[in-house]
C-alpha positions in Angstrom: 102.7 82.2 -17.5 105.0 85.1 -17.2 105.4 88.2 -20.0 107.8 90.7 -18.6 108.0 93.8 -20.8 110.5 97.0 -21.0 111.0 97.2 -17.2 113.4 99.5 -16.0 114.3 99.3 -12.2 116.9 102.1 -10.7 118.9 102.5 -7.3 118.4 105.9 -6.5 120.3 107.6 -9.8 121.7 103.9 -11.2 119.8 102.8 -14.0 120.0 98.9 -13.0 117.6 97.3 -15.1 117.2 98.9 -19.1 113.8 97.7 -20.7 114.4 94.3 -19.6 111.7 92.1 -21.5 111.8 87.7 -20.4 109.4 85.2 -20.9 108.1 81.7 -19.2 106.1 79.1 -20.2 104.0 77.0 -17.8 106.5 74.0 -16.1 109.5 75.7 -18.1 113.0 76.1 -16.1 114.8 79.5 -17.1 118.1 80.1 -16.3 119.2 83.8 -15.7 123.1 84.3 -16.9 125.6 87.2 -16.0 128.2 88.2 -14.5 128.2 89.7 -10.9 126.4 92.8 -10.6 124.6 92.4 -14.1 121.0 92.8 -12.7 120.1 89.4 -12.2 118.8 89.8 -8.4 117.0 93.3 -9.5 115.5 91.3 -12.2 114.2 88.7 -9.1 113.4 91.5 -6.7 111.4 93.6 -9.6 109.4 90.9 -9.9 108.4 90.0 -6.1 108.0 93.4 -5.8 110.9 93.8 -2.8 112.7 96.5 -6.0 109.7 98.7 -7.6 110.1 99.0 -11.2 110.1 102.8 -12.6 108.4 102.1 -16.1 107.3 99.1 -17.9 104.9 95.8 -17.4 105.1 92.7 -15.6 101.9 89.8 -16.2 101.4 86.6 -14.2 99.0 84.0 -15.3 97.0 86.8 -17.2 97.1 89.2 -14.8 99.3 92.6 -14.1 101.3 92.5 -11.3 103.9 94.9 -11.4 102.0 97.7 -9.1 101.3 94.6 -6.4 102.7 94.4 -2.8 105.1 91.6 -2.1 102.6 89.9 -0.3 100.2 90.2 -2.8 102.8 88.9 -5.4 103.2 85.8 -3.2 99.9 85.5 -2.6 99.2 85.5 -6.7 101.4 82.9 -6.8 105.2 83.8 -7.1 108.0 82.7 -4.2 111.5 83.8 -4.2 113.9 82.1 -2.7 116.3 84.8 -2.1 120.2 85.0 -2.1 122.3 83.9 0.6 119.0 81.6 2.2 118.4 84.2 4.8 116.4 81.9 6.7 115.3 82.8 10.1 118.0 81.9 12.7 116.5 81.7 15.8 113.8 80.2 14.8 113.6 76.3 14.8 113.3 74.5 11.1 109.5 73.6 11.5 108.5 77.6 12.6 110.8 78.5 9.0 108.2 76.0 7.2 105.2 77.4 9.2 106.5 81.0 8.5 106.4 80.1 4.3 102.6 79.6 5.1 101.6 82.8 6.8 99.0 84.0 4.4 97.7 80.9 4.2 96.9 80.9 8.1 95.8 84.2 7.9 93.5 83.3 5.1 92.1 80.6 7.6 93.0 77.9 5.0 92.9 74.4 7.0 95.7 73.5 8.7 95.7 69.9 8.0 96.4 70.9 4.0 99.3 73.4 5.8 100.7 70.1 7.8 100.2 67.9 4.5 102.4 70.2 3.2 104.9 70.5 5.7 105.4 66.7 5.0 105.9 67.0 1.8 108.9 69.1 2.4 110.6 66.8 4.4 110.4 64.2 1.7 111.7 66.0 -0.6 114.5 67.5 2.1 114.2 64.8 5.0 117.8 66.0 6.4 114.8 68.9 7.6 113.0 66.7 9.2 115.8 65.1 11.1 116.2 68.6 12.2 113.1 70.3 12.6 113.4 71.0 16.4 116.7 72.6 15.4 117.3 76.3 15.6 118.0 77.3 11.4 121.4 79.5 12.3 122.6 75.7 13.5 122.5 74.4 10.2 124.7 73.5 7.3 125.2 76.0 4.5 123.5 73.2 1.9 120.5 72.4 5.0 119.5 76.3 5.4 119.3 76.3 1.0 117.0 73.6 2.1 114.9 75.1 4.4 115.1 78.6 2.4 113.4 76.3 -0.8 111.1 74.9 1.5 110.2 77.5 2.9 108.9 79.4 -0.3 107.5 76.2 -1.2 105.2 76.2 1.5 103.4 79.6 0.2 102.2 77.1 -2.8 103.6 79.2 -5.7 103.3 78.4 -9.4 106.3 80.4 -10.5 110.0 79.9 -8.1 112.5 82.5 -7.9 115.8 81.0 -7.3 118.5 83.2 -6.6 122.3 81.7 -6.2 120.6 78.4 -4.7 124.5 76.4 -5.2 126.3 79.7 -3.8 129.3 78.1 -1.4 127.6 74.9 -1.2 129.7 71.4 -2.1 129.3 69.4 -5.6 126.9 66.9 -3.9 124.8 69.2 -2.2 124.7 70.8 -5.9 123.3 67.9 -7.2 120.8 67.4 -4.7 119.1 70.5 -4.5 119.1 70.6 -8.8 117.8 67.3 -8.8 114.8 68.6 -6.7 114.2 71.9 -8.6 113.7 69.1 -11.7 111.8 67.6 -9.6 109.4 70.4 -8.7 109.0 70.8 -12.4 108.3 67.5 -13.4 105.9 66.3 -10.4 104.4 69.3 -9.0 104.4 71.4 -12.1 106.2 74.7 -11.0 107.8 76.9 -13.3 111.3 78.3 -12.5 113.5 81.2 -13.3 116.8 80.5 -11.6 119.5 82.9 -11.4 123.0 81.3 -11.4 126.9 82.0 -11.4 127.6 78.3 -12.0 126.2 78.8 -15.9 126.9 75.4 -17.2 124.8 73.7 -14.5 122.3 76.0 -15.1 122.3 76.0 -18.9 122.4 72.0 -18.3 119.2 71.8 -16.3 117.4 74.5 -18.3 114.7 74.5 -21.4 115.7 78.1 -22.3 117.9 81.1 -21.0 118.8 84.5 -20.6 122.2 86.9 -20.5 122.1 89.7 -18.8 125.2 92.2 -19.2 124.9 95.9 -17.8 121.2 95.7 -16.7 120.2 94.2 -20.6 119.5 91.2 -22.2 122.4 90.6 -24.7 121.4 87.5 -25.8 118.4 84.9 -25.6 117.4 81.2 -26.9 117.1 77.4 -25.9 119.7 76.1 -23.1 121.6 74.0 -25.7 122.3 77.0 -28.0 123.7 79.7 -25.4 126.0 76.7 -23.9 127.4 75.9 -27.7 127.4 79.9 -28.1 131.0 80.7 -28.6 130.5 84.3 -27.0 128.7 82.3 -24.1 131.5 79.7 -23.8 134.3 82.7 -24.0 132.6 85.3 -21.5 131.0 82.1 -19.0 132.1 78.7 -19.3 136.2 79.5 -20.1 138.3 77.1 -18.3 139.5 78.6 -15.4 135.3 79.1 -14.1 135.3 75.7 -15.3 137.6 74.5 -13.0 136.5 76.1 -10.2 132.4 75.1 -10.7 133.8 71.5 -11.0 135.8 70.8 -8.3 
């Protein structure tokens, strides 16, 4: 579904992302491993297009994408659901939703389809709908991750871009929000490359994965492997991270 080949992405004179090459598979779940400041986001925000990449090739579903607009890149069918939520805070839960569907109201798709949609978020997150009259800034940390997936959900996208989605967020609401990304997979069929500090849960949850160290991919292979991966274990899953992811 996705071939991503020798990208480099730079910040002015930083060379962030070094011939950066990552593949998915239609319904796979990737997991994206690093330390802070490794490149993961710049590898999420090459591909939507927010960060242009200098030199290499980036194909979705058969086609090149890595010259589109973000909008376009949405439109093609990739959402990201972008670190720290950043939902829209003065704006209720149900205009958020709405918002996720802008290029399909301007492409004059029915809005039944739009509302049938809509729905479907809120059974998969109904603490939304309890709230959907409620102004986004108002919400819980692990309610606006809600409404940030639902969001990009509502732009119907084949491949989701999750950035940090259990960033400051409790164990349960963890679990919750994991439990739907499987979901997504399993009933909807959406492919996901998920960026995550809290590598075991992501390596747990994953087919395959992906470290990233310095803007490069160090290492690559199934989920199972990089969490049995001594160098994994040593530089991501020592004890003391451990601890903290656990709690």
């Amino acid at each position: 579904m996705l071939k991503v080949k020798n990208i480099n992405t730079y910040y002015g004179k930083v060379h962030a992302l070094k011939n950066v090459s990552i593949h998915l598979s239609p319904k796979e779940i990737v997991a994206l491993i690093g330390a802070n400041g490794a490149g993961k986001t710049t590898i999420l925000n090459t591909l939507s297009g927010v960060t242009p990449m200098q030199s290499g090739s980036i194909d979705f579903a058969g086609e090149s994408v890595g010259a589109l607009s973000p909008d376009r890149i949405v439109k093609s069918g990739i959402s990201q659901v972008p670190e720290g939520r950043q939902v829209f805070k003065g704006m209720t839960v149900a205009e958020n939703l709405e918002l996720g569907a802008y290029l399909r109201f301007t492409a004059r798709e029915p809005k039944e389809l739009i509302r049938k949609d809509i729905v479907k978020i809120y059974q998969l997150f109904p603490r939304l709908e309890e709230r959907k009259k409620q102004m986004a800034g108002t919400l819980s940390g692990g309610e606006q991750q809600m409404l940030a997936i639902g969001r990009a959900l509502m732009a119907k996208p084949k491949l989701l871009l999750l950035d940090e989605p259990s960033m400051g967020l409790a164990p349960l609401v963890v679990q919750e929000i994991f439990a739907v990304i499987e979901r997504l997979r399993s009933d909807e069929g959406v492919t996901v490359l998920l960026v995550e500090q809290n590598a075991k849960a992501a390596l747990k949850m994953a087919d395959r994965g992906y470290v990233l160290e310095t803007g490069k991919i160090i290492l690559e292979g199934n989920a199972a492997d990089l969490l049995e991966n001594p160098e994994v274990q040593r530089a991501y899953l020592g004890k003391e991270k451990k601890d903290i992811w656990e709690r």
